[in-house]
C-alpha positions in Angstrom: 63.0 11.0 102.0 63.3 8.7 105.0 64.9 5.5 106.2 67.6 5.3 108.5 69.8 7.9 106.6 67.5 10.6 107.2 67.1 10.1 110.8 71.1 10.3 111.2 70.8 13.1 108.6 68.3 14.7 111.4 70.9 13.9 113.9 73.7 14.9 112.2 72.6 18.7 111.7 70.6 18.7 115.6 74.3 17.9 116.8 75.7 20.8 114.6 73.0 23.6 116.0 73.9 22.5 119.5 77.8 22.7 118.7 77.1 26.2 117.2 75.5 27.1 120.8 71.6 26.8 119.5 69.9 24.8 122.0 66.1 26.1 120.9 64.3 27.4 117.1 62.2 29.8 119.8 63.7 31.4 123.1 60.5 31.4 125.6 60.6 35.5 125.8 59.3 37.0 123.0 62.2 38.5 119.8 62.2 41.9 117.9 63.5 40.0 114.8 64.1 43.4 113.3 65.7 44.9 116.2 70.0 44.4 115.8 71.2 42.8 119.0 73.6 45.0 121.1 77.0 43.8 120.0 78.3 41.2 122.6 82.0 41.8 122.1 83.6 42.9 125.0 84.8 46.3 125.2 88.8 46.3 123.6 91.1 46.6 126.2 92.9 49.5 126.6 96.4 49.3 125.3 98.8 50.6 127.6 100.7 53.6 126.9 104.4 53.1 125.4 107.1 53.6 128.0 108.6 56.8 127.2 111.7 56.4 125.4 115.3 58.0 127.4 115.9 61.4 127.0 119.3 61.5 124.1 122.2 63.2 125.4 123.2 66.3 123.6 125.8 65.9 121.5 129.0 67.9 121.7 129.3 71.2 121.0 132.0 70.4 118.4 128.8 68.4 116.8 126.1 70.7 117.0 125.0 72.7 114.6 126.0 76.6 114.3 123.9 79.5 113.5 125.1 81.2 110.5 126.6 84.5 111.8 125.1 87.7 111.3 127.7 89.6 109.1 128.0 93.0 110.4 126.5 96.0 108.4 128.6 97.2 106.3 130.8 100.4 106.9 131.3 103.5 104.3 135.4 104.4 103.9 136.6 105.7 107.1 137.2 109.2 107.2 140.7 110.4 108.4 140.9 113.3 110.1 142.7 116.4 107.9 144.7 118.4 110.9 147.5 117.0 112.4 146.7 116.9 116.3 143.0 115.4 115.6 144.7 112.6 113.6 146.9 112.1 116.3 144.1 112.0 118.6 142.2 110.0 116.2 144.8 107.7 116.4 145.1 107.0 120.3 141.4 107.0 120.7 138.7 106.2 117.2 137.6 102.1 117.4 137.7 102.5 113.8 141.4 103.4 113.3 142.4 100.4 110.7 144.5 97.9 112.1 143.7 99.5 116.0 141.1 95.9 116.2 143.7 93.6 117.1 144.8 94.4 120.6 143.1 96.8 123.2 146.9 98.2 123.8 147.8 100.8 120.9 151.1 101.7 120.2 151.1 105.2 118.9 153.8 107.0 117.0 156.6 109.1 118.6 158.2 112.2 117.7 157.8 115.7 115.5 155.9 115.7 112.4 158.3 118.4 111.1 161.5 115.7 111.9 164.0 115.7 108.1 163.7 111.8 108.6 160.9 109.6 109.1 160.9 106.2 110.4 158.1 103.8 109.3 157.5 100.0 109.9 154.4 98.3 108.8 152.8 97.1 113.0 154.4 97.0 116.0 156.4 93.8 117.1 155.9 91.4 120.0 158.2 93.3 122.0 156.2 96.9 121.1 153.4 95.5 122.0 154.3 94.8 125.7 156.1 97.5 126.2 153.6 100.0 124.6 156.4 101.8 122.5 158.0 100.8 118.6 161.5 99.4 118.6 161.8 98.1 122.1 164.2 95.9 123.6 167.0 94.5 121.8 165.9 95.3 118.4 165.4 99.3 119.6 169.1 98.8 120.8 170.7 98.0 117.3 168.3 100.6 115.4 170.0 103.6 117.4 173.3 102.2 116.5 172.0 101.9 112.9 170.8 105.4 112.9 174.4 107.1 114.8 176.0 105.4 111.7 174.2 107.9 109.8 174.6 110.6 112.0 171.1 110.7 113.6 169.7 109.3 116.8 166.0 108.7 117.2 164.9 111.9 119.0 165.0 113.8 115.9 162.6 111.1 113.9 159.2 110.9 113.3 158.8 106.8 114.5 155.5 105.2 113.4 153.6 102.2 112.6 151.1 102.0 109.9 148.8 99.8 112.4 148.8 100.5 115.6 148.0 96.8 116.9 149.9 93.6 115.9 147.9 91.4 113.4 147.8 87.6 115.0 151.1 85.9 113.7 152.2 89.4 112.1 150.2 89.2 109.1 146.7 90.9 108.0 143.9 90.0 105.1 143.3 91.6 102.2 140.6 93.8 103.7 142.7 94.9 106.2 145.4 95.6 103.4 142.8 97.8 101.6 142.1 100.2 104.3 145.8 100.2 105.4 146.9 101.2 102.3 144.5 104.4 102.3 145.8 105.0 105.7 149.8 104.9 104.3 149.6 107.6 101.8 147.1 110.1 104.4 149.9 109.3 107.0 152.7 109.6 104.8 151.0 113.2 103.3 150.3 114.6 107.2 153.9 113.7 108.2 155.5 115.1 105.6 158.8 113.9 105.5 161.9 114.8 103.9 163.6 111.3 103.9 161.8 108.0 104.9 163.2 104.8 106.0 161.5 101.9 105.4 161.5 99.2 108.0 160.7 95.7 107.5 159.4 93.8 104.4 155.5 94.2 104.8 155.7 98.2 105.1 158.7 98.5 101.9 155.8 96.3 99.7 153.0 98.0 100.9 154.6 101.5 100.4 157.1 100.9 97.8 155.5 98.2 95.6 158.7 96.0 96.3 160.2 93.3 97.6 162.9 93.8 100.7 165.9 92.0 98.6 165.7 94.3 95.5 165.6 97.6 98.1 168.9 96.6 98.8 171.2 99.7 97.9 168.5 101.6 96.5 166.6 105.0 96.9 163.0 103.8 96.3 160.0 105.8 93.8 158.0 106.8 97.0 155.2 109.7 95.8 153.1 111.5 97.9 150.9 114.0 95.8 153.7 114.3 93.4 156.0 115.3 96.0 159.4 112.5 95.8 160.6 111.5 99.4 164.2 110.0 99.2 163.5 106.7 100.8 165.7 103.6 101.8 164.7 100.0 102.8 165.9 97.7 105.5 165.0 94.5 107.4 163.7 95.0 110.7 166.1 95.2 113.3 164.4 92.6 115.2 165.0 90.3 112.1 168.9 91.6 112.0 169.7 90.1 115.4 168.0 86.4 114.4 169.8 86.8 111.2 173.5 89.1 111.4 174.0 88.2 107.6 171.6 90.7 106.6 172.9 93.7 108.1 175.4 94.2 105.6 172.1 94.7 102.9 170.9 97.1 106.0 174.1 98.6 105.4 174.2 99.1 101.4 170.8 101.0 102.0 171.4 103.6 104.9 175.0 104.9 103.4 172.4 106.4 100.7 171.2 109.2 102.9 175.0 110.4 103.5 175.4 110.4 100.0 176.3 114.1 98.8 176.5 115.4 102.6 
């Protein structure tokens, strides 16, 4: 090879090696030609940290999310006292009276046990509430004009309320209801009544198994350990005043206990 081509050729691939950054075949100190050269990259720089993001805002407390509640251990049947003055004591003072967990203020029944007639309304009203005694205010006005049509005033009644604290919006669960109803019939057995008068819707379908508007005019099947007490219904007093068309049905039912006397 030679002529002009290969001195250009020569020239050609001196001008490469000195582009790639080769300006000698032999450096003037001698070379390990086995020994790696230290890497010549510069040392990565160091990233800089992310700013930290904001702190979120918490959300609501409408949003957040709930623990499951803990359901309470379960409780055996609660036992009711057998004697007369414990249960009334039981009554005014046990945190596991049923229907006693709906107000701290108890309104406890009034009277003799041994009274001929009993009156009985399922809780106490807005009124009993406040004023820590059943048939208060107006409604306690028309009941003792309801009873002296029958010849009897309400200091010779047994007066009491199955619960002794007003369910929120005057109505209870079916739990409730359960334990209630045990509490009726041991009530009912203590008291020992010869007549009973039913007052109010909720306490003639708990006790009587019926609904106010067939009561009317009737003495109601009312057992207690096989023992018939003549028993009338009719509409809370407190329901009479808001609605004066009913006390004629009020009516029908009391004339029933002066029947035969």
């Amino acid at each position: 090879m030679g002529g002009q081509k290969s001195a250009l050729l020569a020239e050609s691939i001196c001008d490469w090696w000195s582009l790639a950054g080769v300006d000698g075949l032999v450096g003037e100190e001698p070379a390990g030609w086995l020994v790696l050269p230290p890497a010549n990259d510069a040392a990565p720089p160091k990233l800089k940290a992310p700013a930290a993001e904001p702190e979120a805002m918490p959300l609501p407390a409408a949003l957040q999310r709930q623990e499951a509640p803990v359901a309470p251990a379960a409780k055996g049947p609660v036992v009711f006292p057998e004697d007369w003055a414990a249960f009334q004591n039981w009554l005014a003072e046990d945190p596991d009276v049923p229907g006693s967990q709906w107000d701290a203020r108890r309104v406890l029944p009034t009277g003799n046990p041994g009274a001929p007639l009993m009156l009985f309304t399922a809780w106490p009203e807005v009124d009993d509430q406040r004023d820590g005694a059943l048939f208060a205010g107006p409604a306690g006005t028309l009941l003792d004009a309801m009873l002296r049509a029958i010849g009897a005033s309400r200091a010779d009644c047994y007066v009491a309320s199955l619960a002794i604290t007003r369910p929120p919006g005057g109505r209870c669960d079916e739990r409730d209801t359960a334990e209630l109803d045990r509490l009726l019939w041991h009530h009912l057995r203590l008291a020992g009544p010869e007549r009973l008068l039913l007052i109010g819707s909720d306490i003639v379908r708990m006790a009587a198994n019926i609904a106010l508007a067939d009561a009317r005019g009737r003495l109601l099947d009312v057992n207690q350990d096989g023992r018939k007490m003549e028993t009338v219904a009719v509409a809370h007093p407190a329901m009479l005043l808001a609605r004066p068309a009913h006390k004629a049905a009020a009516w029908d039912s009391l004339k029933l206990f002066n029947r035969g006397r």
